[in-house]
Each structure stands twice: as structure tokens, then as C-alpha cells.
C-alpha positions as CSV (number, residue, x, y, z in Angstrom):
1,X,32.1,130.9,99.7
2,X,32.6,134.8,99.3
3,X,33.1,135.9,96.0
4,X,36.2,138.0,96.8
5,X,39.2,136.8,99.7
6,X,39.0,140.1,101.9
7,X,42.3,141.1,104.3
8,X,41.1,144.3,106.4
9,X,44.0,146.2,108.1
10,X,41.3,147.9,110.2
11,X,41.5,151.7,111.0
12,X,45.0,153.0,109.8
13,X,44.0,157.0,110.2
14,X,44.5,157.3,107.0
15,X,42.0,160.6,107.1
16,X,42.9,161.5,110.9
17,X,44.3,165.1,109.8
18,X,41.8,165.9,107.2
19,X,39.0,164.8,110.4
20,X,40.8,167.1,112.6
21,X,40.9,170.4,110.0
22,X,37.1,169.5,109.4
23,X,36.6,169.6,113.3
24,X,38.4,172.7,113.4
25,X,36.6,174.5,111.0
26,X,32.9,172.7,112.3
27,X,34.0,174.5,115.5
28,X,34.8,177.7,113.9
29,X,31.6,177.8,112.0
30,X,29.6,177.1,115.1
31,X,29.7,181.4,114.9
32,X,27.5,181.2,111.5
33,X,24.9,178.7,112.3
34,X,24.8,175.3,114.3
35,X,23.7,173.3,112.2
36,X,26.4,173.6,109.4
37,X,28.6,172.4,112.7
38,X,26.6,169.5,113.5
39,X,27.2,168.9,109.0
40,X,30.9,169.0,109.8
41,X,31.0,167.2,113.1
42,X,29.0,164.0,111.4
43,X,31.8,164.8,108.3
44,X,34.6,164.4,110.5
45,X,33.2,161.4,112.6
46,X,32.7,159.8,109.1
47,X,36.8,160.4,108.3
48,X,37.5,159.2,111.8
49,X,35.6,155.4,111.1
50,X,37.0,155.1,107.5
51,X,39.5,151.5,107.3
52,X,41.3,150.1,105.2
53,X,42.0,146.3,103.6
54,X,42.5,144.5,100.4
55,X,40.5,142.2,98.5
56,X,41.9,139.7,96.4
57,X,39.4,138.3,93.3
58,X,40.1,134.2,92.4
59,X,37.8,134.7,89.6
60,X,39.1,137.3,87.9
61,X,42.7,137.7,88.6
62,X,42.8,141.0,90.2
63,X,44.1,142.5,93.1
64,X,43.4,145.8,95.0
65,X,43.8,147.8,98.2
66,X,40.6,149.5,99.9
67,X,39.6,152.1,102.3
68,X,36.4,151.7,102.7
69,X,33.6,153.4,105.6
70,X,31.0,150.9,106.8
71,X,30.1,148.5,103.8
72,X,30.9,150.9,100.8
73,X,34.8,150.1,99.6
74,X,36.8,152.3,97.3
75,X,40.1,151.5,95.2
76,X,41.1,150.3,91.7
77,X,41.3,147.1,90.6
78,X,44.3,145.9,89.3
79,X,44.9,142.9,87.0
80,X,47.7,140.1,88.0
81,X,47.8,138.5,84.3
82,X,51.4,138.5,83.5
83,X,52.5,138.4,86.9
84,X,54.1,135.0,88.0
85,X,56.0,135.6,91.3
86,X,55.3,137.6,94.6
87,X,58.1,138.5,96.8
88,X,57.6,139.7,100.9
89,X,60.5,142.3,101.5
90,X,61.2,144.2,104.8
91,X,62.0,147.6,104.8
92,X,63.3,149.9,107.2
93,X,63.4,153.4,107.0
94,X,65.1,156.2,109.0
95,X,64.3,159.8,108.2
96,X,66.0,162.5,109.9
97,X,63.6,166.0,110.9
98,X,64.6,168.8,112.2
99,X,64.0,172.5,112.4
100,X,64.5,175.2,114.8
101,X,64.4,172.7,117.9
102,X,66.0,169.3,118.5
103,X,66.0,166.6,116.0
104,X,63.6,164.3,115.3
105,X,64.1,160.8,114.1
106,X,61.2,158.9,112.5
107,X,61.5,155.3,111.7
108,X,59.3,153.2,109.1
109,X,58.8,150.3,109.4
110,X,56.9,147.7,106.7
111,X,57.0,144.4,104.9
112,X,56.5,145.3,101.1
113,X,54.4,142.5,99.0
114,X,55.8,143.0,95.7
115,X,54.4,141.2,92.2
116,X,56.7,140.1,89.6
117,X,56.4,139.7,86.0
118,X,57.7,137.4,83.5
119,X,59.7,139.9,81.9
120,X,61.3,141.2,85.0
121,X,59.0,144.5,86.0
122,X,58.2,144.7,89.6
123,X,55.2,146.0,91.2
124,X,54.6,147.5,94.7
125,X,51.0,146.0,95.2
126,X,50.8,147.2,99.3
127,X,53.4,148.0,102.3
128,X,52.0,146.7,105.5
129,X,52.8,147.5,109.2
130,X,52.0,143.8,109.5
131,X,54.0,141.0,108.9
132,X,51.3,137.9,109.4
133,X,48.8,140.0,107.1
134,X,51.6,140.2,104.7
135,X,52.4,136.7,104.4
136,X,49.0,135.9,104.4
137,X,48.2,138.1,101.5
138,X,51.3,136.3,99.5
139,X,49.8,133.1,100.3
140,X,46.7,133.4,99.3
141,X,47.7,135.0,95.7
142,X,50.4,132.1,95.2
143,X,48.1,129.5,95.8
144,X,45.2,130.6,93.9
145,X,47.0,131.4,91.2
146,X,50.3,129.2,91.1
147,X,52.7,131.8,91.4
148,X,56.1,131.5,92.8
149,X,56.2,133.0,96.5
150,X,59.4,134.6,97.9
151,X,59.4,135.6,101.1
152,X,62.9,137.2,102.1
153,X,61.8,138.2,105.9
154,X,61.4,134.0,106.3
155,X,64.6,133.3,104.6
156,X,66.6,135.8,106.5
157,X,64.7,134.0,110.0
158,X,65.9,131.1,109.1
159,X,69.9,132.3,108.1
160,X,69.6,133.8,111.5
161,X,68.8,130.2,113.0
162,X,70.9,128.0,111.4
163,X,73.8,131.1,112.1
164,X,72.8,131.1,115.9
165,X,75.2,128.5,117.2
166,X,77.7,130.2,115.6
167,X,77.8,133.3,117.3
168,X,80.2,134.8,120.3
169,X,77.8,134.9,123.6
């Protein structure tokens, strides 16, 4: 068995403007010598591969999320000691954006794994675009760790059923 339990979200783009800019200027320095533009090129490739996960440590009782570029992974650790509950929300986002043409409405869309303390604080551990990677990241905390799971996307699923046969077709 693997020391850590590993949950990658694959390649987010995290980096994809900072790959572009470094493209941009590889391009633009092809006019001082070629091979500082095959330098930036492989930089940019590099920021174009970069993914992104979280690994979850049974031993040790910590948490963290990742980005991480071939087998080299980078992101804090964070201890769950004092944390006793994990709760799944769903949040949706609208954000209006406009300027000199027509409006532009972006949505966001993610299911929030949050840890909670004894005492009440709440931490935002990871929002994810999934929601099975989400739910499997709650389960895998609760059970290794016997913490109380609260998944409010599942409860509202199940409202909606039992209200189903309720509703005006």
C-alpha cells in the first residue's frame, strides 16, 4: 500500500497564461539569439504539462493540495488534528463583466470540501469542478480518520426525490 492516498484532478491550466506570456516573449526573443527561444519554448511547454491533485497522509493526519509537473509535487501540508467533521457544499457563482462592449456573464461552478473543528472554525481545504472527486475526497478523510461527513449536495438529491411526486407536471 502507498504511503499517501493520491486524488489527481489532472491538467487544470492552472499556468496556461503565464505559458502563453513566456511563448510570447520566446518568440520575441527569437530577434536576440535562438537558443534563449528554444530556453523559453521548453519553459512554456513545462507550464503547459504542470497538474494538479491532492494527497491525503493516514499516517500523519495531514491534508494538502498539489500541482505538481511529471513526478515532482509542490504544496503545503496541512495538519487535520482538531478537525472532526468535513462537509461537501455546492456553490454557484455568477459574476457580471462588462466594459465597453456587451456584457459578459461568467458562471462558477464547484463543490467546496470544507473541514470543521471542534470549536466551530471552518476550513476551505479545496473547491473542485468535480463532484465524484469531491465526495471521494470526503470519504476517504471520514473513514480514515472517523470524522463526521456532511455532504449537503447528497441531501439536497435526496429532498429533491422524496419532493418529486409532489410537484405540478
Amino acid at each position: 500500500m502507498d504511503k499517501f492516498i493520491d486524488i489527481p484532478e489532472g491538467r487544470l491550466n492552472d499556468f496556461l497564461v503565464h505559458g502563453v506570456f513566456v511563448m510570447i516573449a520566446g518568440g520575441v526573443l527569437l530577434l536576440v539569439h535562438w537558443s534563449i527561444t528554444l530556453i523559453a519554448i521548453a519553459l512554456a511547454v513545462a507550464l503547459f504539462r504542470f497538474s494538479s491533485g491532492i494527497q491525503i497522509d493516514p499516517v500523519g493526519k495531514r491534508i494538502r493540495v498539489y500541482k505538481s509537473l511529471g513526478t515532482l509535487r509542490f504544496g503545503d501540508w496541512r495538519s487535520v488534528d482538531g478537525y472532526n467533521a468535513i462537509t461537501i457544499r455546492y456553490t454557484n457563482e455568477t459574476q457580471q463583466m462588462g466594459g465597453r462592449g456587451p456584457e459578459l456573464t461568467v458562471r462558477v461552478r464547484t463543490y467546496d470540501l470544507y473541514v470543521i473543528g471542534r470549536n466551530g472554525d471552518t476550513w476551505l481545504f479545496h473547491e473542485f469542478t468535480e463532484y465524484a472527486k469531491a465526495r471521494r475526497s470526503a470519504e476517504s478523510m471520514a473513514g480514515l480518520w472517523l470524522m463526521q461527513l456532511n455532504d449537503e449536495i447528497q441531501e439536497r438529491r435526496q429532498q429533491a426525490h422524496v419532493n418529486a411526486p409532489n410537484r405540478r407536471r
